[in-house]
PyMOL Python script that loads the backbone (N, CA, C, O; Angstrom):
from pymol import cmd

cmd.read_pdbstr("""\
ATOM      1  N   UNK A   1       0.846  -1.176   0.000  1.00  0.00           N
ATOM      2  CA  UNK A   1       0.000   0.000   0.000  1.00  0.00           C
ATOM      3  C   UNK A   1       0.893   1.242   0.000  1.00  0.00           C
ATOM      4  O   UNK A   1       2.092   1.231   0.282  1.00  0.00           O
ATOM      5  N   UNK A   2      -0.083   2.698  -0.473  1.00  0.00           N
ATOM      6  CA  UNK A   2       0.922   3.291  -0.257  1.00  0.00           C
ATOM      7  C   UNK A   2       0.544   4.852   0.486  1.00  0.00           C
ATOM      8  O   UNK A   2      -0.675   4.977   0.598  1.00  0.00           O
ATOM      9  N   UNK A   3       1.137   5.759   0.881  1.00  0.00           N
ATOM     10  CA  UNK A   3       0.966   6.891   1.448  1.00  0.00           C
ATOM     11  C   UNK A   3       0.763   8.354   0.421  1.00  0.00           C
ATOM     12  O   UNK A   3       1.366   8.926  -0.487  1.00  0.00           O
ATOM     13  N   UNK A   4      -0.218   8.475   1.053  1.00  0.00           N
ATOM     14  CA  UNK A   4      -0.596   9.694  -0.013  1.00  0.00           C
ATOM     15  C   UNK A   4      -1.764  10.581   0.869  1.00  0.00           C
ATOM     16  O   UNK A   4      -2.433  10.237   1.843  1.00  0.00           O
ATOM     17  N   UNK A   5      -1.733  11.597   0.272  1.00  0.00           N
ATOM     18  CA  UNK A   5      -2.536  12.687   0.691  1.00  0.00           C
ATOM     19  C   UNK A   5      -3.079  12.944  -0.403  1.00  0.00           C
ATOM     20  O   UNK A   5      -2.407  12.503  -1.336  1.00  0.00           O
ATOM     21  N   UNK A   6      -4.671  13.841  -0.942  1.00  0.00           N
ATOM     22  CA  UNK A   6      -5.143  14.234  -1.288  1.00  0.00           C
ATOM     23  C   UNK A   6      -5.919  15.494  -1.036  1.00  0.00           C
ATOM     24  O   UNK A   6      -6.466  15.749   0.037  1.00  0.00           O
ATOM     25  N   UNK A   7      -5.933  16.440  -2.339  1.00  0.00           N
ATOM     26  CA  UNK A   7      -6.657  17.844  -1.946  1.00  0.00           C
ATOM     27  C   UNK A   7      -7.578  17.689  -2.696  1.00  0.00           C
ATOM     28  O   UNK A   7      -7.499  17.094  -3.771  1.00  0.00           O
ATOM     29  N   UNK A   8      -9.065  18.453  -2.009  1.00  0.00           N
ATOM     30  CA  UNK A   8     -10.197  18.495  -2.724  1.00  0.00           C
ATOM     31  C   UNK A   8     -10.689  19.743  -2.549  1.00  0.00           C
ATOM     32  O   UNK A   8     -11.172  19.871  -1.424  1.00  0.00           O
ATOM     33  N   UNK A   9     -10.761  20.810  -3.288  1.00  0.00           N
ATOM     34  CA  UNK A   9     -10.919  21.994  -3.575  1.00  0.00           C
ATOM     35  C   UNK A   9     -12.050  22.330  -4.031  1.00  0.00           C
ATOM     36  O   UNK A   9     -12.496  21.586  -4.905  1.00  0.00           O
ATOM     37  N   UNK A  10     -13.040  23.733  -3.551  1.00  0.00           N
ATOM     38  CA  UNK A  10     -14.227  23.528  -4.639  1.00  0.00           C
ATOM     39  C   UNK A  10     -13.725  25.300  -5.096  1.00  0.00           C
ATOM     40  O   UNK A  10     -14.445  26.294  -5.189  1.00  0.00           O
ATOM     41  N   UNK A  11     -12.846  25.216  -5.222  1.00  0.00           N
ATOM     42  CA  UNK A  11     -12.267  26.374  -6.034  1.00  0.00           C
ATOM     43  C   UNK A  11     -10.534  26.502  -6.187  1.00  0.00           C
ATOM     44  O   UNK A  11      -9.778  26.149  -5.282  1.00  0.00           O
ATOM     45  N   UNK A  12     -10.096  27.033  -7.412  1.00  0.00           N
ATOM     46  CA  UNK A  12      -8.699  26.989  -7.486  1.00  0.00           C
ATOM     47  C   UNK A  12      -8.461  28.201  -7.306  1.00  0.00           C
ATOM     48  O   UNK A  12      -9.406  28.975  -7.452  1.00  0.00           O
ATOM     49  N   UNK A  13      -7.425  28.621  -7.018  1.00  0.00           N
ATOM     50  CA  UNK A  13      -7.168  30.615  -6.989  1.00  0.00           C
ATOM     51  C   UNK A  13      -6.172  30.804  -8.225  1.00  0.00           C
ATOM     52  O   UNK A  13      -4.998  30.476  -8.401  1.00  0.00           O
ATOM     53  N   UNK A  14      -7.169  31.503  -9.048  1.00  0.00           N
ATOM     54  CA  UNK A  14      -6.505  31.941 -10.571  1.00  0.00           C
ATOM     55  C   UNK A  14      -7.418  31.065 -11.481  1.00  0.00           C
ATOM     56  O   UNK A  14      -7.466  31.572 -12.602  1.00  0.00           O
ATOM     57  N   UNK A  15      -7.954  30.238 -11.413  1.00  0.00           N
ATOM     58  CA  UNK A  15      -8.802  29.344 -12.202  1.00  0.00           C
ATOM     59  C   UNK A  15     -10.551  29.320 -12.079  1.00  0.00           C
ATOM     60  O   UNK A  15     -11.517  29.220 -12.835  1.00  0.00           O
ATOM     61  N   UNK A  16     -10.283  29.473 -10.680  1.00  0.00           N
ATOM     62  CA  UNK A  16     -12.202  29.779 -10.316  1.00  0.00           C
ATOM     63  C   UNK A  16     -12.691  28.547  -9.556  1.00  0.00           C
ATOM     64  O   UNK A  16     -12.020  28.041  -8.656  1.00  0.00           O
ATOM     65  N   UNK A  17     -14.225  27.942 -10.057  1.00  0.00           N
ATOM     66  CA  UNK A  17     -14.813  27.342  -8.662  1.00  0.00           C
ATOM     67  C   UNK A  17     -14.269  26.095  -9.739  1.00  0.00           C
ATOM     68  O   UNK A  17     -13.776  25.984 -10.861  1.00  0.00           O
ATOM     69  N   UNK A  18     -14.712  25.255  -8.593  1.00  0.00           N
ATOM     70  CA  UNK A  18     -14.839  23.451  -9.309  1.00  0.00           C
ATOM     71  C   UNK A  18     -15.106  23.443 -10.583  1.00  0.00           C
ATOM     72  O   UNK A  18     -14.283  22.933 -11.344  1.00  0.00           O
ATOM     73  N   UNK A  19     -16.336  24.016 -11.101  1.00  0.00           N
ATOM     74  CA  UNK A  19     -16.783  23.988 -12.511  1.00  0.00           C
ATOM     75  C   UNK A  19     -16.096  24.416 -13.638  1.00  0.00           C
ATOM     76  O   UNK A  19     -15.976  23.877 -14.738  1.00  0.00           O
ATOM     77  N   UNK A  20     -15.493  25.871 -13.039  1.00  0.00           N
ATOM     78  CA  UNK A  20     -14.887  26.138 -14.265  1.00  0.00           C
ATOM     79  C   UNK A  20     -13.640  25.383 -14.235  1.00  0.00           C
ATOM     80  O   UNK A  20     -13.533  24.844 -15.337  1.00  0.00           O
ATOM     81  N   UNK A  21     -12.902  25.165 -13.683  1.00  0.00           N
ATOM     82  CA  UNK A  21     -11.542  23.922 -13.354  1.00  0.00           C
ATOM     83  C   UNK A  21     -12.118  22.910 -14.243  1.00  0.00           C
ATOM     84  O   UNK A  21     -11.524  22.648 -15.289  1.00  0.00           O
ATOM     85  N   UNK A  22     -12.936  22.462 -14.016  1.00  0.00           N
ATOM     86  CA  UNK A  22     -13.586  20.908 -14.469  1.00  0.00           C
ATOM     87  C   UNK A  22     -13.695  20.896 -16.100  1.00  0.00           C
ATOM     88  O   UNK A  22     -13.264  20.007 -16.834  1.00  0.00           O
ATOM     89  N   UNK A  23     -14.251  21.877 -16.425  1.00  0.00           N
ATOM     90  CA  UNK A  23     -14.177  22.412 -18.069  1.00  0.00           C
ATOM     91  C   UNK A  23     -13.069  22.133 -18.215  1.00  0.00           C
ATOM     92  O   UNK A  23     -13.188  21.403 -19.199  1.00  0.00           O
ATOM     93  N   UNK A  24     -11.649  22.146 -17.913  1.00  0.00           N
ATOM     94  CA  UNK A  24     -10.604  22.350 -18.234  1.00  0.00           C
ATOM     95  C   UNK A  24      -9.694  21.479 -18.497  1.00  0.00           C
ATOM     96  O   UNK A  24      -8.858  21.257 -19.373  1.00  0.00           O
ATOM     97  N   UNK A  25     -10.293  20.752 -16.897  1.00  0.00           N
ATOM     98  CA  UNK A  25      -9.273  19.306 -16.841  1.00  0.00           C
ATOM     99  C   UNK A  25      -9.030  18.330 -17.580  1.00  0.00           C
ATOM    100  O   UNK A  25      -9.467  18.309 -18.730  1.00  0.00           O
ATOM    101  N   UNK A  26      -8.439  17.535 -17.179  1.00  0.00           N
ATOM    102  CA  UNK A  26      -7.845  16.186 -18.864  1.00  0.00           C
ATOM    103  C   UNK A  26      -8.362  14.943 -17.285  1.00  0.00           C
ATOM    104  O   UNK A  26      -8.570  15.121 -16.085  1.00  0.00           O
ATOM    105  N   UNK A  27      -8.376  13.468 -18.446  1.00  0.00           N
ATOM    106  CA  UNK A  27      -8.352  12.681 -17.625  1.00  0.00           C
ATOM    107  C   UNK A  27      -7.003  12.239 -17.533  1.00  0.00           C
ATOM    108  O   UNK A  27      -6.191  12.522 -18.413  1.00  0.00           O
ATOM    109  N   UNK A  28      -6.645  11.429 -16.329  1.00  0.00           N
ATOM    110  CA  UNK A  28      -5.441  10.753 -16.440  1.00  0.00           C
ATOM    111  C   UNK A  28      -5.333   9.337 -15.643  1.00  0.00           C
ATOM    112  O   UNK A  28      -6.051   9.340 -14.643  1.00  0.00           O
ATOM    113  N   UNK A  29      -4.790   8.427 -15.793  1.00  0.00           N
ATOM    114  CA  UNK A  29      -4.472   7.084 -15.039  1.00  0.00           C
ATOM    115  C   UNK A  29      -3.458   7.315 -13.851  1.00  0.00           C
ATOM    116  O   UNK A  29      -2.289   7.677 -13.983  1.00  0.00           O
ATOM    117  N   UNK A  30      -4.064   7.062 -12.754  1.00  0.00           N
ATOM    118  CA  UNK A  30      -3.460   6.701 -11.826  1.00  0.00           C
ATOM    119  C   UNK A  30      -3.570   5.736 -10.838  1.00  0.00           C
ATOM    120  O   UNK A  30      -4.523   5.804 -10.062  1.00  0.00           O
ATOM    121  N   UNK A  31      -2.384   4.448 -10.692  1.00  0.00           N
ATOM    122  CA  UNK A  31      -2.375   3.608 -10.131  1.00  0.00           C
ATOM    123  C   UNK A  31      -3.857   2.820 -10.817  1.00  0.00           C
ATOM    124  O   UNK A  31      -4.855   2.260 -10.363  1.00  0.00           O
ATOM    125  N   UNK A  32      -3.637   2.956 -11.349  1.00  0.00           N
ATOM    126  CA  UNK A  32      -4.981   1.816 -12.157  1.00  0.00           C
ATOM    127  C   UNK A  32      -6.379   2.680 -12.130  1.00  0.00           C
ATOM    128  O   UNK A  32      -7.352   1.964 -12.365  1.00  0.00           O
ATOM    129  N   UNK A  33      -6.617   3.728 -11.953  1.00  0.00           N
ATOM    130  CA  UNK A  33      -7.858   4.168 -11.533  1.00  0.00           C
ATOM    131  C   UNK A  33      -7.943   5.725 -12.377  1.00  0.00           C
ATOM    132  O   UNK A  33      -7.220   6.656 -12.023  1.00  0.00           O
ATOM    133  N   UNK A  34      -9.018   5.864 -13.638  1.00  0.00           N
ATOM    134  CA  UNK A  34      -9.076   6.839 -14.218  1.00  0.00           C
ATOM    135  C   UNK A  34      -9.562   8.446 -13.007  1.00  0.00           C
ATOM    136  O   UNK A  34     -10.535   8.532 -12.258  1.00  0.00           O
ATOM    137  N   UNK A  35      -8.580   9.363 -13.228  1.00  0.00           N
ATOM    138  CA  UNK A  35      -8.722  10.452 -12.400  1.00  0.00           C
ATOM    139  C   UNK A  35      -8.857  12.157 -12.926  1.00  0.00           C
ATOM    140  O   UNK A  35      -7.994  12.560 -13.705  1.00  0.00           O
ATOM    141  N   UNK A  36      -9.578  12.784 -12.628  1.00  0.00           N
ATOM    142  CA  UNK A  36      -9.895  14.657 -13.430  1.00  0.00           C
ATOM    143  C   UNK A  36      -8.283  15.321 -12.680  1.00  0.00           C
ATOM    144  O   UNK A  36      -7.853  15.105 -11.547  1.00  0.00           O
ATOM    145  N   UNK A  37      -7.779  16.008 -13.581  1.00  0.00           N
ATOM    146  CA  UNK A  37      -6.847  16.585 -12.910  1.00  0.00           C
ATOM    147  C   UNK A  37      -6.587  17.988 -13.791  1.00  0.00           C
ATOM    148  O   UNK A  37      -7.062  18.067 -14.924  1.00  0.00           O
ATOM    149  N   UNK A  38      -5.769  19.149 -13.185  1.00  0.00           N
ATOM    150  CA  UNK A  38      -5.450  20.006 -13.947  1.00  0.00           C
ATOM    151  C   UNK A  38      -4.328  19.686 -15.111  1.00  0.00           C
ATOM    152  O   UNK A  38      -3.270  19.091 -14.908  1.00  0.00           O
ATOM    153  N   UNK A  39      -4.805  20.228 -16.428  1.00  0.00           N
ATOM    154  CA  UNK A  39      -3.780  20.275 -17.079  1.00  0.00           C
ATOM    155  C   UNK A  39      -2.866  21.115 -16.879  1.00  0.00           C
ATOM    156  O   UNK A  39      -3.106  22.074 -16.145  1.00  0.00           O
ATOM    157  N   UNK A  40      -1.310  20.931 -17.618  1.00  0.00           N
ATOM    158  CA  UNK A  40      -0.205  21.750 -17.209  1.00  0.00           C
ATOM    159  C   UNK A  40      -0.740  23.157 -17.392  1.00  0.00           C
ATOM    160  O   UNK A  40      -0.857  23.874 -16.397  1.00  0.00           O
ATOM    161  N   UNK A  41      -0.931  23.413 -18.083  1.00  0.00           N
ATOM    162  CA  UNK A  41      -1.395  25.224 -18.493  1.00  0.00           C
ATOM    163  C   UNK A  41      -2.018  26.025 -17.338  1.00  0.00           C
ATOM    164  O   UNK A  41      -1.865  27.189 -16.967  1.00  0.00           O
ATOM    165  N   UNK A  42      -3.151  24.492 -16.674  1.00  0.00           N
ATOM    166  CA  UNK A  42      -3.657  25.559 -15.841  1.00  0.00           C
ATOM    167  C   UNK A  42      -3.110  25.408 -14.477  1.00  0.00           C
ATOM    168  O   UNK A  42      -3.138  26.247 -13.577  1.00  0.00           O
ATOM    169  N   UNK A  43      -2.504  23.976 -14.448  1.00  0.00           N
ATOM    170  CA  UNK A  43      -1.546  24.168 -12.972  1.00  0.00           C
ATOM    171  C   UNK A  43      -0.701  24.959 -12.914  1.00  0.00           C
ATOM    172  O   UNK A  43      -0.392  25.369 -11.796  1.00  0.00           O
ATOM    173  N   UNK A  44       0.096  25.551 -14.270  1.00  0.00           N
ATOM    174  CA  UNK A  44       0.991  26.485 -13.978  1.00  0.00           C
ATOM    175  C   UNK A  44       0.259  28.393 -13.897  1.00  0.00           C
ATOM    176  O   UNK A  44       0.748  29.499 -13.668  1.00  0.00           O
ATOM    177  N   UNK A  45      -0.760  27.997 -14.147  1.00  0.00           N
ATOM    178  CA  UNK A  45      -1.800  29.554 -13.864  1.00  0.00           C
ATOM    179  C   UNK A  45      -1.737  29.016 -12.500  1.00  0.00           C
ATOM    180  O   UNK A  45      -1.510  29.975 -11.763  1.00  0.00           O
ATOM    181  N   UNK A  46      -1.816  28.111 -11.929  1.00  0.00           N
ATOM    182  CA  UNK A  46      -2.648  28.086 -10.188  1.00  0.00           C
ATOM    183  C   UNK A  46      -1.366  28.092  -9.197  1.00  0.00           C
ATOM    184  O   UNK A  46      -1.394  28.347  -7.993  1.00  0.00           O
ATOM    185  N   UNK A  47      -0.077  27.707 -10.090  1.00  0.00           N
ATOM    186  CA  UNK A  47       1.160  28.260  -8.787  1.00  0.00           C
ATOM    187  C   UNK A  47       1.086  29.704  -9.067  1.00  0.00           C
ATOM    188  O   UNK A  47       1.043  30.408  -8.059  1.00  0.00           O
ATOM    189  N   UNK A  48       1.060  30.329 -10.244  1.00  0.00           N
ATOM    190  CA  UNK A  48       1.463  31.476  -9.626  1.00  0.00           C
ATOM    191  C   UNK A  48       0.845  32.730  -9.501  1.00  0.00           C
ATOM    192  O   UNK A  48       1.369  33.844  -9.530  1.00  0.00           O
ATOM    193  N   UNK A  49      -0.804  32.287  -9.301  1.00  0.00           N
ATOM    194  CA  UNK A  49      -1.359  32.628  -9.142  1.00  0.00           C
ATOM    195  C   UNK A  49      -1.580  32.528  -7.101  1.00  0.00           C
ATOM    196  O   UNK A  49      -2.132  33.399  -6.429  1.00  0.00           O
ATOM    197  N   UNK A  50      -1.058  31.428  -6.643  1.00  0.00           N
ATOM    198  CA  UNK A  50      -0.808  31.099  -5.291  1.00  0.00           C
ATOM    199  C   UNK A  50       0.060  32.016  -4.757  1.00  0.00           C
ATOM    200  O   UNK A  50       0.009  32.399  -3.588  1.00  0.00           O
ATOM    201  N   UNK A  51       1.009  32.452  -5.735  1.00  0.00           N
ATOM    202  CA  UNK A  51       2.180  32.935  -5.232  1.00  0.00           C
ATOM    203  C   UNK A  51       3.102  32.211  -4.239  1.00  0.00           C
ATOM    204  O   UNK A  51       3.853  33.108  -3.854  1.00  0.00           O
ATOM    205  N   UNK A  52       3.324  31.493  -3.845  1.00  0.00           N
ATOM    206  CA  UNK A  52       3.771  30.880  -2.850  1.00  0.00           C
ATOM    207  C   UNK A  52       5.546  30.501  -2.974  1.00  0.00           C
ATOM    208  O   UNK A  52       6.028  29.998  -3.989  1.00  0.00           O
ATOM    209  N   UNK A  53       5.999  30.699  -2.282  1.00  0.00           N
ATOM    210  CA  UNK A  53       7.497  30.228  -2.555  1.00  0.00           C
ATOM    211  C   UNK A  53       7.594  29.503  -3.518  1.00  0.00           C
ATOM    212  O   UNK A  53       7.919  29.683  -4.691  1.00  0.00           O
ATOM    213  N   UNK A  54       7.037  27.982  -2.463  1.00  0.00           N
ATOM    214  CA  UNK A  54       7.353  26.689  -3.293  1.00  0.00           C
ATOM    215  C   UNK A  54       6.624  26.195  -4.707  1.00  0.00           C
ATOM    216  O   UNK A  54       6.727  25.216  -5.447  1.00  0.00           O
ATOM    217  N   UNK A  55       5.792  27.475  -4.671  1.00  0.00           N
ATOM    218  CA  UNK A  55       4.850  27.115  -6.159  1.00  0.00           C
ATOM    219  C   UNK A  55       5.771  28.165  -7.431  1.00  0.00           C
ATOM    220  O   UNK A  55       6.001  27.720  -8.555  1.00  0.00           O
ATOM    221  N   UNK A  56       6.011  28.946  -7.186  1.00  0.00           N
ATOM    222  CA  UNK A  56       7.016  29.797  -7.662  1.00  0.00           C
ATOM    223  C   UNK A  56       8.696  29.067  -8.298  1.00  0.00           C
ATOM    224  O   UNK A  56       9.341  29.212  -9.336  1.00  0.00           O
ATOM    225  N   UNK A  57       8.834  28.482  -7.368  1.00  0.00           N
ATOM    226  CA  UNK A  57      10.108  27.667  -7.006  1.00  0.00           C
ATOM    227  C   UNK A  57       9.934  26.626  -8.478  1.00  0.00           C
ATOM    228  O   UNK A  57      10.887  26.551  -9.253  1.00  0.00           O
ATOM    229  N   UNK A  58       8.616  25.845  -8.760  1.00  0.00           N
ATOM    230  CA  UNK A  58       8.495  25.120  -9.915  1.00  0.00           C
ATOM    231  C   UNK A  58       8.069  25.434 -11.105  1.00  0.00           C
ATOM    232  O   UNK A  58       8.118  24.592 -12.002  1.00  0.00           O
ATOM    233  N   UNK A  59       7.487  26.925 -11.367  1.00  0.00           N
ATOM    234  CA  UNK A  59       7.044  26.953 -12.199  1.00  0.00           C
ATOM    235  C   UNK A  59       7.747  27.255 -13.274  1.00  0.00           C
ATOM    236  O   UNK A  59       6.964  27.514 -14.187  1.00  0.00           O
ATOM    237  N   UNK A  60       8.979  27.356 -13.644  1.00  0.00           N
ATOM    238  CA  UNK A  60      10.128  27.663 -14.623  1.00  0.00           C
ATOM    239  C   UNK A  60      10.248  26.171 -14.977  1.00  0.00           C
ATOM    240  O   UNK A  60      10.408  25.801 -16.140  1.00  0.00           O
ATOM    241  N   UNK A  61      10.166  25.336 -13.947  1.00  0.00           N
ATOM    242  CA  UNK A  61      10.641  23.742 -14.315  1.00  0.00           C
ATOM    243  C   UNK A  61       9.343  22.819 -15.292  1.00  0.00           C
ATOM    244  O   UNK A  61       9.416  21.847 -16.044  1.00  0.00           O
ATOM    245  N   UNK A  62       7.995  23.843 -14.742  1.00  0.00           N
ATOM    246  CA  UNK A  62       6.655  22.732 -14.820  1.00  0.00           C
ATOM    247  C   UNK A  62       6.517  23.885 -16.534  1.00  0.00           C
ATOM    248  O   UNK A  62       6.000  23.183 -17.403  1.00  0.00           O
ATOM    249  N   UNK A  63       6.777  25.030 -16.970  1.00  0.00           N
ATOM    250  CA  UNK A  63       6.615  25.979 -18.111  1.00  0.00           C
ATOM    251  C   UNK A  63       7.889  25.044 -19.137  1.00  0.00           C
ATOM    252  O   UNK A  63       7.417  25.020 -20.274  1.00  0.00           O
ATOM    253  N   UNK A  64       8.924  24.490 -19.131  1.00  0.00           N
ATOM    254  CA  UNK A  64      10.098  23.614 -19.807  1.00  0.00           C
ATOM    255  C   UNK A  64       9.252  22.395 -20.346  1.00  0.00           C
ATOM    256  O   UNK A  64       9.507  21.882 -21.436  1.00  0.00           O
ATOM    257  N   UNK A  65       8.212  21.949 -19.511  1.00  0.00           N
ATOM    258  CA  UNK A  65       7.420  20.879 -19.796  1.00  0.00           C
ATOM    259  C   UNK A  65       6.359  21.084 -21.127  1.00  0.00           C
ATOM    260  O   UNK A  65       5.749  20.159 -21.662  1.00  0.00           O
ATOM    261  N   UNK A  66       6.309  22.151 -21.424  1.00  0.00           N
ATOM    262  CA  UNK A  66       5.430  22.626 -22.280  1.00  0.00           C
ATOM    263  C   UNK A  66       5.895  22.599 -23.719  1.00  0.00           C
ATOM    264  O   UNK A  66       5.106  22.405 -24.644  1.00  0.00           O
ATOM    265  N   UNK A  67       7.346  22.820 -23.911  1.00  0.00           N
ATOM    266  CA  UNK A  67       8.076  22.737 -24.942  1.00  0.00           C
ATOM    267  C   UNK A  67       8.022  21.316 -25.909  1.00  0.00           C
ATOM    268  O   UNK A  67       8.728  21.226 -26.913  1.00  0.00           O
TER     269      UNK A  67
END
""", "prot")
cmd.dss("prot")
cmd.show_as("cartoon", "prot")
cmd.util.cbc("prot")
cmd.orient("prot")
């Protein structure tokens, strides 16, 4: 088994509520189990839109991904 945490948000900051996020999202596989997640474009609107150090800290690395 394994260790994990999960966030459940009914709004992103820079993106809006659940709904409009949800318009947006892609599906993806994880650990065997189809899951809604942000695509890169808009996870990288939601670090730095967070502002946060550590969201800041990736977003030069997670924007390289785009190339």
């Amino acid at each position: 088994m394994w260790d994990a945490s999960l966030d459940l948000l009914s709004e992103v900051k820079g993106l809006g509520s659940y709904k409009d996020v949800n318009a947006s999202a892609i599906t993806a596989e994880l650990f065997g189990r189809s899951v809604r997640t942000l695509d890169l474009k808009s996870l990288i609107a939601s670090k730095r839109a967070a502002g946060r150090t550590k969201d800041i800290a990736v977003v030069m690395e997670l924007e390289g991904l785009l190339d």
